[in-house]
Each structure stands twice: as C-alpha cells, then as structure tokens.
C-alpha positions as CSV (number, residue, x, y, z in Angstrom):
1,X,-92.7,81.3,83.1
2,X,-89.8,83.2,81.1
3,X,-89.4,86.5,81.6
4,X,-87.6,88.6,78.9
5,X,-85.1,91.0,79.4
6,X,-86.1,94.4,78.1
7,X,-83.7,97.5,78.0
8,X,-84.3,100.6,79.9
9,X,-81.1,102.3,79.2
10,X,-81.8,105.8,77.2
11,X,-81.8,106.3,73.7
12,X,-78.3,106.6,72.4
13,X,-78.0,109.7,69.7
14,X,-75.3,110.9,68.0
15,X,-75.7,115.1,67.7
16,X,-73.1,116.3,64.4
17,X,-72.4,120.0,64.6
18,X,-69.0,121.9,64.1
19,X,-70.0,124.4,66.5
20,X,-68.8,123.1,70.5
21,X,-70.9,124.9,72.2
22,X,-73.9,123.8,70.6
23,X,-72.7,120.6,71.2
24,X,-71.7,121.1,75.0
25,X,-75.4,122.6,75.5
26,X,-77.8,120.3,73.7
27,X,-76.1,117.5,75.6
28,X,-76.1,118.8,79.1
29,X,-79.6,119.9,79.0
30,X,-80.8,116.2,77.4
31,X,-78.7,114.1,79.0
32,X,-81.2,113.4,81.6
33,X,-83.7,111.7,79.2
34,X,-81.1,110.6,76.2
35,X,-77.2,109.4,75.4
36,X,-75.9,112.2,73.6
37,X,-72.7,111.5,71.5
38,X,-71.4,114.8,69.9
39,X,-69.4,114.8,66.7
40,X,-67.8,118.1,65.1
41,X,-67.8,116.6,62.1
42,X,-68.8,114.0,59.4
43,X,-65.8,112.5,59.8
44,X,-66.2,111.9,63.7
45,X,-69.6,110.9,63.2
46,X,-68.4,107.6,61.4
47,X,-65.6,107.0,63.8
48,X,-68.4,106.8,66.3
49,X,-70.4,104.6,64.5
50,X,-67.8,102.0,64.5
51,X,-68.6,101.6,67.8
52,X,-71.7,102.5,68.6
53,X,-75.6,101.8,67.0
54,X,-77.4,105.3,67.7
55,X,-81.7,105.2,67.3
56,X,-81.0,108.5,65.8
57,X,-78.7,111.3,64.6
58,X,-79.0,115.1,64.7
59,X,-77.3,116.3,62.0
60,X,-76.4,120.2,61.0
61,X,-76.6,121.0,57.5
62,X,-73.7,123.6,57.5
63,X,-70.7,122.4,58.3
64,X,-67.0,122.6,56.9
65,X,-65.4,120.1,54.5
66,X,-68.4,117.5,54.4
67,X,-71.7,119.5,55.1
68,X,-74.9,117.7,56.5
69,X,-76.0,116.8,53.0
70,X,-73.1,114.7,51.7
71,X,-73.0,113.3,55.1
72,X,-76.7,111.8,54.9
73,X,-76.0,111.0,51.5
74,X,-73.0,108.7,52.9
75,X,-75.0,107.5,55.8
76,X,-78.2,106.5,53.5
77,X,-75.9,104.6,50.7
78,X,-74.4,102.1,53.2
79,X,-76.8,99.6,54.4
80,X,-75.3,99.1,58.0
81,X,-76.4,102.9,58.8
82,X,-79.3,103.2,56.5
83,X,-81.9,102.7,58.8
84,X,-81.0,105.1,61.4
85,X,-83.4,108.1,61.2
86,X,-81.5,111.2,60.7
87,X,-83.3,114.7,61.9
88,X,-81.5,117.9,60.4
89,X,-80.7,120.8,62.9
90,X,-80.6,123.6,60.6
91,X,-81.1,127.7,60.8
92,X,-82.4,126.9,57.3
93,X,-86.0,126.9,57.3
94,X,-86.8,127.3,53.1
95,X,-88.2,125.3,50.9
96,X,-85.6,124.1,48.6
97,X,-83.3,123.1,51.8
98,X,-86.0,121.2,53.2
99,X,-86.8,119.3,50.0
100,X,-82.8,118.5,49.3
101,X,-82.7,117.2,52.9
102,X,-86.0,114.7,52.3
103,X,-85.0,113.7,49.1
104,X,-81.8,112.2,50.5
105,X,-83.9,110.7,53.1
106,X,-84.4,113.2,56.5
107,X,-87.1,112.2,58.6
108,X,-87.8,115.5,59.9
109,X,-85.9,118.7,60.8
110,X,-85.7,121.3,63.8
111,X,-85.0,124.8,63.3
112,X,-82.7,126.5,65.4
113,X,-82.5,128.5,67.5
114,X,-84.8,125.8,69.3
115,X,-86.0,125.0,72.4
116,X,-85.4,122.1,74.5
117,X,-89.2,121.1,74.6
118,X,-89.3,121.6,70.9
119,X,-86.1,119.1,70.2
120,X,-87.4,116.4,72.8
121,X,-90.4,116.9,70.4
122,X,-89.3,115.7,67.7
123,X,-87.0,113.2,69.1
124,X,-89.6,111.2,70.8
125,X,-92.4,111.2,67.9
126,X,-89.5,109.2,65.8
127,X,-88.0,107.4,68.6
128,X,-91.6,105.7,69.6
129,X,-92.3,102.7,69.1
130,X,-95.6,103.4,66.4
131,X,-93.1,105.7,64.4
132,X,-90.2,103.3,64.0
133,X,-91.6,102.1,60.7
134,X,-92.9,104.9,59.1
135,X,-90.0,107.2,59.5
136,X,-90.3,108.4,56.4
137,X,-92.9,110.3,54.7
138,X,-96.1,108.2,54.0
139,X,-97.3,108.6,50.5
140,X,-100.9,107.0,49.4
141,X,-100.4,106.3,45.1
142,X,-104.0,105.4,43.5
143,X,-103.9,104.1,40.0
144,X,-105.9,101.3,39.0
145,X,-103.1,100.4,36.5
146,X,-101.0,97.4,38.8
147,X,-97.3,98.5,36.8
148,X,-98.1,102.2,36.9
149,X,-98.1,101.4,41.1
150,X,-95.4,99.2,40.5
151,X,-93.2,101.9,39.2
152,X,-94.1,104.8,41.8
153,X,-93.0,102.4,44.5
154,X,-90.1,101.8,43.1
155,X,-89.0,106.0,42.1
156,X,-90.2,106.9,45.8
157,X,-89.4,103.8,48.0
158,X,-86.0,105.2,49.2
159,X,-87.9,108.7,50.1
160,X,-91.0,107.7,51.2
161,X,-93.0,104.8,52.4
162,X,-95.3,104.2,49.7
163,X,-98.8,102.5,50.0
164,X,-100.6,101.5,46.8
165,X,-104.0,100.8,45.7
166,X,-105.8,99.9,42.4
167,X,-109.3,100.1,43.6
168,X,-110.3,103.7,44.3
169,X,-113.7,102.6,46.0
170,X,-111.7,101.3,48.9
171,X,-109.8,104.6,49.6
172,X,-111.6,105.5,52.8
173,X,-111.7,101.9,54.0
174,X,-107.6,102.2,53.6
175,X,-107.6,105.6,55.3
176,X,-108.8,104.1,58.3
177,X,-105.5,102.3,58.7
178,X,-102.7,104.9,57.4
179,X,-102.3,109.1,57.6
180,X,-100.9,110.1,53.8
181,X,-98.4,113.0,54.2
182,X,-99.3,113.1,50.2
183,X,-101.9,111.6,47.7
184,X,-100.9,110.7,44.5
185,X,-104.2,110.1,42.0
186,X,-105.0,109.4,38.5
187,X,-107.0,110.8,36.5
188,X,-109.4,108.5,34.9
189,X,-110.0,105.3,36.8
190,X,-113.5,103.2,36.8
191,X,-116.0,103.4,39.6
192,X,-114.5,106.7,41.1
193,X,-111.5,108.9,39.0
194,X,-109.1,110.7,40.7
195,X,-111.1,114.4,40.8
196,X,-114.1,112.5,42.3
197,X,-111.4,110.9,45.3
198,X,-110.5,115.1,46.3
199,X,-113.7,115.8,48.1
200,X,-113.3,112.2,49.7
201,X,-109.7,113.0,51.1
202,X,-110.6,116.6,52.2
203,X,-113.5,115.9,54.2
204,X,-110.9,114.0,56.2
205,X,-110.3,116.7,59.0
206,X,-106.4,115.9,59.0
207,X,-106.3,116.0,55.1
208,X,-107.9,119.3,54.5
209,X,-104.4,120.9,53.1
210,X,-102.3,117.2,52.4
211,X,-101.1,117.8,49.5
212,X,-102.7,115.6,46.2
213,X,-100.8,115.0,42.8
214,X,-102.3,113.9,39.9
215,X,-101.3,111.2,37.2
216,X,-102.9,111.5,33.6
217,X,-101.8,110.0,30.7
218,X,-103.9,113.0,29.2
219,X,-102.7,115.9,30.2
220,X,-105.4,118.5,28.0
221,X,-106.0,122.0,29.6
222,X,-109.4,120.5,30.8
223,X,-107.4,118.0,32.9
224,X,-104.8,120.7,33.8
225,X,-107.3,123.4,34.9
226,X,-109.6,121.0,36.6
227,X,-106.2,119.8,38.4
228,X,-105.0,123.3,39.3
229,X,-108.8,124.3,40.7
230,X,-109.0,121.2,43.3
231,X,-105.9,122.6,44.3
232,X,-103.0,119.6,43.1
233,X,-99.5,120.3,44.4
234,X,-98.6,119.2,41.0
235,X,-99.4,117.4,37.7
236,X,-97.5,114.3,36.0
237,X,-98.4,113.1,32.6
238,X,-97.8,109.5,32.3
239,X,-94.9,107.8,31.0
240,X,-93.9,109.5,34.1
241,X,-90.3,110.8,34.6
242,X,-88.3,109.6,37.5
243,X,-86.8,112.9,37.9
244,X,-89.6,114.8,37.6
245,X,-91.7,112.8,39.7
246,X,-88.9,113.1,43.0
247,X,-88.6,116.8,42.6
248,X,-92.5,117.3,42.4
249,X,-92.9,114.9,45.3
250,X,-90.1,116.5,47.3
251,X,-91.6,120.3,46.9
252,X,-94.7,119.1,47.9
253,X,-93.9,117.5,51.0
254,X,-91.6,120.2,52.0
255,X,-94.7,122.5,51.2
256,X,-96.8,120.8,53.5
257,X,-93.6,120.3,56.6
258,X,-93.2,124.1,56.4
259,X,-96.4,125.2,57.2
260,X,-97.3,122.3,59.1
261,X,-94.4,123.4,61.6
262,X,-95.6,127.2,61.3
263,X,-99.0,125.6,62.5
264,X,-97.8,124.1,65.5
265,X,-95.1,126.7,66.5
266,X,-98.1,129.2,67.0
C-alpha cells in the first residue's frame, strides 16, 4: 500500500503594505499559524513572486506609486498569478471602494484597524479546502432563455462564479447544493416567473436580505414597481449592457459584504 506524501508546512502569504510596521506586526503575531512574506510595495510583491507561489495575498489599497488596485489589476491579467485569492487590507470600509476592489476580482476584505482573530478569520474561510473553488462571489442567473445565460456567464465569469439555470421549477432542488451571494431573475418565464421565485429564495433563512436582480425585456412601470416592492437590488432591461450589468452587480454585492460584516462584527 502507497502512502502519499501530503504537506504540512503553513500557508505561505505574501502581506503588501508600505507601512513597516504593519508589516513587522501582522507577521510576528501570525507567524505561528502562517508564512508571512512582507512586500512594501507592488513592485516587491512581484519580485517575490518569482520565487515563491503564495495561497494568498493581503494587499493594502493605499499605497504610493502603484496602489492596491492597479496592483490586483496586474496580478488578475497574468494567468500565472490569476488564481491566487487576493484579500484587501484597507481603512476603507465604503461602498464604492468595496465594489472597485470586487470588480477587479478581491475575494474579500478586512478592515483595519483589525484584530488578529478577525484576520485569521478571513484567512482560513478562503484558505480551506471547501472555499478553494468558490473564491469568488457566487452568483445564481435564472433565465429560461439558454443565450441570455450564455451571455451573463460570460460579462461576470471573471468576478464571480456564475451558476445558471433555465428551469425555474428546479431552483430549490439547486439551492440545496450552492449558497448565491446574489440572484439574478427574469421576469417572465413559464411554470414560475421571476416575482413568483422571491418568496421561494427568502424563505431560505440565509437568503432573507441576498440581494436579487431582475432581467426584463419589458421594463413597464408595472414591472419596475413590482421589482422595486420585492425589494431588487437592481433592474436590467434586456439587451443587457455589459457595463451596466458589472456596476449593478458589483454595488449589490458590496451592499450585501458591508452589512454582512456589520452583522458579524456585533
């Protein structure tokens, strides 16, 4: 009988801020549980990555010369570092900041001044193994047009891991299986539209305030205010509009991160 080898060393992680100190103190108190590799700057963080493979990186957003979002930008448009999940450190905790930061593809972000419980946290939930393929945010598109699916997939695929499914009747079957971070729904489908799904998805305990979009190729002020009473995060008439469809998805899930990490910080 073979037995494989299996690694036990700790996670290696590269930490990016300009500031030394923050450096010098993250790493001593986590160096017991994780490889810490500081970097002052974007430019040190790919001198390390010539020679190491981190599982993750810690990246500030303001920094000098090349700030954190240029440097994501960098690190998610070269396929050998693409797949490393990168977590913003960040004394930005608005809306617009966090939706920049997961439209260029953050997994997640930690607020500073944080704790050390708090960063080990987060580190952790997107260093375990069950998380290593659903990094991103998970969004759930129901259209029961095949090329409308087709499309979403491909505007959010780089942002977002993106489940599809023409038959509405088998939403809860589906739900057993994945957690949506946001629904996407059209309008008028057969067997059960997209206003029908709502009550569906919010008698889900964990989906009472996920955020829901809706797709219409009709967009009448019926649709609109029936759209805006369920309580949609936002409203896209079909042909839908790359652009327009990224930044709606983007606000939404940085709605929902915000007060989902006001929720568990109480």
């Amino acid at each position: 009988m073979s037995n494989e080898n299996v690694s036990t060393d700790p996670p290696k992680i590269i930490m990016v801020d300009d500031v030394s100190f923050t450096l010098i103190s993250v790493r001593e108190r986590l160096k017991s549980k994780y490889e810490i590799y500081p970097a002052q700057s974007a430019e040190s963080l790919f001198e390390l990555l010539d020679n190491i493979t981190p599982d993750l990186i810690l990246l500030d957003i303001n920094m000098p010369e090349v700030d954190g979002y240029e440097t994501i930008k960098r690190l998610k448009e070269d396929p050998s570092f693409s797949h490393i999940p990168v977590v913003f450190l960040t004394a930005r905790n608005d809306k617009n900041s966090i939706k920049k930061g997961m439209k260029l593809g953050a997994v997640d972000f930690v607020i500073k001044p944080f704790t050390d419980a708090e960063l080990m946290e987060c580190i952790d939930y997107h260093l375990s193994p069950g998380n290593q393929d659903s990094v991103k945010p998970v969004v759930l598109a129901v259209d029961d047009n095949q090329s409308i699916l087709q499309s979403v997939n491909a505007m959010l695929e780089d942002m977002c891991k993106v489940y599809t499914l023409p038959e509405p009747e088998k939403l809860q079957t589906l739900m057993q299986h994945i957690t949506p971070d946001l629904f996407i729904l059209d309008c008028n489908m057969p067997v059960l539209n997209g206003f029908e799904l709502v009550p569906i998805i919010r008698a889900i305990p964990e989906h009472e305030e996920t955020p829901i979009m809706f797709l219409t190729s009709d967009g009448t002020p019926d649709n609109v205010y029936v759209a805006t009473h369920l309580g949609a995060s936002g409203f896209i008439v079909k042909p839908i509009d790359k652009e327009l469809l990224r930044s709606r998805v983007g606000t939404a899930l940085a709605d929902f991160m915000i007060r989902r990490r006001v929720r568990t910080s109480v």
